[in-house]
Wavefront OBJ file of the C-alpha trace (Angstrom):
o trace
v 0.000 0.000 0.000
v 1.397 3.318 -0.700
v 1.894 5.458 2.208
v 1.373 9.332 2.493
v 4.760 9.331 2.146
v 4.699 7.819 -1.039
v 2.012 9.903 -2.269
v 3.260 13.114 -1.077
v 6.523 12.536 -2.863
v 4.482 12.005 -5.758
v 2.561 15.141 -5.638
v 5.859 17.131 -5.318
v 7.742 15.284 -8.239
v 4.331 16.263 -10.086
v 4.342 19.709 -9.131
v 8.310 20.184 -10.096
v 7.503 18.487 -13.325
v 4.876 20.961 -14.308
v 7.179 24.002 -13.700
v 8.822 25.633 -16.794
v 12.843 24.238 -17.516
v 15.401 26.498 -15.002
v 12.546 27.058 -12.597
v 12.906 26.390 -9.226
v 9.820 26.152 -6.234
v 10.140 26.706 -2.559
v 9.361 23.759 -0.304
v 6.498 26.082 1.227
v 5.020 26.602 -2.241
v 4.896 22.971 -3.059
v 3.953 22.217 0.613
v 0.386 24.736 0.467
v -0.146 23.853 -3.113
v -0.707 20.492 -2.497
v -2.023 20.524 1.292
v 1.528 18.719 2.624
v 2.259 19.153 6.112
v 5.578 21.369 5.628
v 7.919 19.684 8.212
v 7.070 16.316 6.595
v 7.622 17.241 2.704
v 10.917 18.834 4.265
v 11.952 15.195 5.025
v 10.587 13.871 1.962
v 12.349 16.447 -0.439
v 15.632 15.614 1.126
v 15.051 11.825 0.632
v 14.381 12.650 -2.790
v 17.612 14.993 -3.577
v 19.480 12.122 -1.620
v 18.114 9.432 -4.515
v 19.435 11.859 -7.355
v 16.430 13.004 -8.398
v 16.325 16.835 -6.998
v 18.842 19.397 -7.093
v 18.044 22.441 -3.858
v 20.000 25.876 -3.885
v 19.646 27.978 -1.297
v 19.243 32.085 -1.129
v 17.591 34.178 -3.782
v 16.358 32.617 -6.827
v 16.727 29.254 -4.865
v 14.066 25.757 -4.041
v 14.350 22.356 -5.387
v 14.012 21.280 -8.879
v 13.689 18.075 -10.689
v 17.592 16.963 -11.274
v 16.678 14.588 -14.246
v 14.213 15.442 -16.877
v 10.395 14.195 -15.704
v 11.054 11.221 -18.986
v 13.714 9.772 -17.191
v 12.182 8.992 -13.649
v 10.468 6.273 -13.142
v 7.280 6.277 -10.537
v 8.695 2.716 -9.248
v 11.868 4.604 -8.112
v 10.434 7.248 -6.600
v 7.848 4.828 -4.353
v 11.165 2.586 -3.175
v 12.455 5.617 -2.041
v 9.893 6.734 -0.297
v 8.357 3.677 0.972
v 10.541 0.609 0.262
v 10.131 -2.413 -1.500
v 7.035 -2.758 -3.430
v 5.996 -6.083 -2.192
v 2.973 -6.566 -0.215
v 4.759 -8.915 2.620
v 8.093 -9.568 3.114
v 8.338 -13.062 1.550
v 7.453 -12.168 -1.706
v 10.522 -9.028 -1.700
v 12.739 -9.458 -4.011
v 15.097 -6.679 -2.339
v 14.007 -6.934 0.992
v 13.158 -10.769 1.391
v 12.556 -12.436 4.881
v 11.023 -15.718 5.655
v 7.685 -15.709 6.850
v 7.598 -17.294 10.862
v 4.772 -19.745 9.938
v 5.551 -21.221 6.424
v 6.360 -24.578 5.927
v 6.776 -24.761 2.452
v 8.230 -21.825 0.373
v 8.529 -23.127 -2.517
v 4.220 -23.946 -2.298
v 2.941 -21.349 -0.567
v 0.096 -19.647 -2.193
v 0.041 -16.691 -0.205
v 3.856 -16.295 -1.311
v 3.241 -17.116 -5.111
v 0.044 -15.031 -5.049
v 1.988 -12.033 -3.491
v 4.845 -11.998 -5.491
v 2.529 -12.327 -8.990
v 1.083 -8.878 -6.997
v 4.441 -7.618 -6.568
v 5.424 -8.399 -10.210
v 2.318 -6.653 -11.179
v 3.071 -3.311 -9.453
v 6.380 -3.239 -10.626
v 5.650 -4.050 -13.940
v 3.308 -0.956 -14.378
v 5.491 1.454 -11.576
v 8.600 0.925 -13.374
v 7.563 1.768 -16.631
v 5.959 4.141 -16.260
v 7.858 7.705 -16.293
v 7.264 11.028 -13.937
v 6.298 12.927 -17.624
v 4.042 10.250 -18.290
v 1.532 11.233 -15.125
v 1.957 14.739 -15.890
v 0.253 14.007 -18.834
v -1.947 11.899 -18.088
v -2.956 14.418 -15.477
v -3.132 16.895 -17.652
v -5.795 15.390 -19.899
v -7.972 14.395 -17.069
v -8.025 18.056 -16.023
v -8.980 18.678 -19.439
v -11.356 16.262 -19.713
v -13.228 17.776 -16.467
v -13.362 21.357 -17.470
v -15.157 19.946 -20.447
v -18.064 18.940 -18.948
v -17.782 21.716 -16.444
l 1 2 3 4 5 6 7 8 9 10 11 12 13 14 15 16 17 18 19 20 21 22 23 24 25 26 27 28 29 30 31 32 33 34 35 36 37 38 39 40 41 42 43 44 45 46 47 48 49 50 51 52 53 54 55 56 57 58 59 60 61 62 63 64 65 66 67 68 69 70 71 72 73 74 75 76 77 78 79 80 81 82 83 84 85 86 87 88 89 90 91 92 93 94 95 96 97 98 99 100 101 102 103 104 105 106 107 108 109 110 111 112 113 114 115 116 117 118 119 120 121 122 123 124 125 126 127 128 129 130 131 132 133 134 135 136 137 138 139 140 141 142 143 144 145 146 147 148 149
């Protein structure tokens, strides 16, 4: 399940995506513009620049900004940075595996199997799928709805 975490690191990457090339936003802009708790997108912005995938400057003319263009990150990579492995339970990680307490057979399990066929799901879709790509599918449903407004 993706965790506020997860989803406010989303809204941010979205919002830095949108701005024009060279701009740069505050973390309080980003923060009211997308109802964050400011302290906590603090923490989240710096996991982010950690990962690569911000640059911050400080002083005048400063704020964070996407460090790779929004076509070369992937939504899977931002959600394991945020939240960790994608897997629903910790037997069916591939990164972060550990034997479940209670399972006799791993190799039979159908909670396991079923799991990681979830996993391999998520990731298939999460890992192809680029930061541009949700800006524009974003776009058109906001496009969409002031149609039929």
């Amino acid at each position: 399940m993706l965790t506020n975490k997860g989803k406010y690191g989303l809204k941010a990457m979205l919002y830095l995506a949108s701005l024009e090339p060279g701009e740069t936003a505050m973390g309080a802009e980003i923060a009211t513009a997308n109802n964050i708790p400011k302290k906590f997108l603090d923490t989240i912005l710096l996991e982010l620049r950690n990962a690569g995938m911000l640059r911050s400057k400080k002083g005048p003319g400063g704020g964070y900004a996407l460090a790779r263009t929004p076509k070369d990150i992937r939504i899977g990579h931002i959600i394991r940075t945020l939240d960790g492995p994608l897997a629903p339970i910790n037997c069916a990680s591939k990164s972060a595996y550990v034997p479940c307490e209670d399972c006799e057979d791993l190799e039979t399990c159908a909670v396991r199997i079923t799991m990681s066929r979830v996993r391999d799901a998520m990731s298939d879709v999460l890992d192809r799928m680029t930061l541009d790509e949700m800006v524009t599918h974003s776009r058109v449903a906001n496009a969409d709805l002031l149609y039929y407004i």
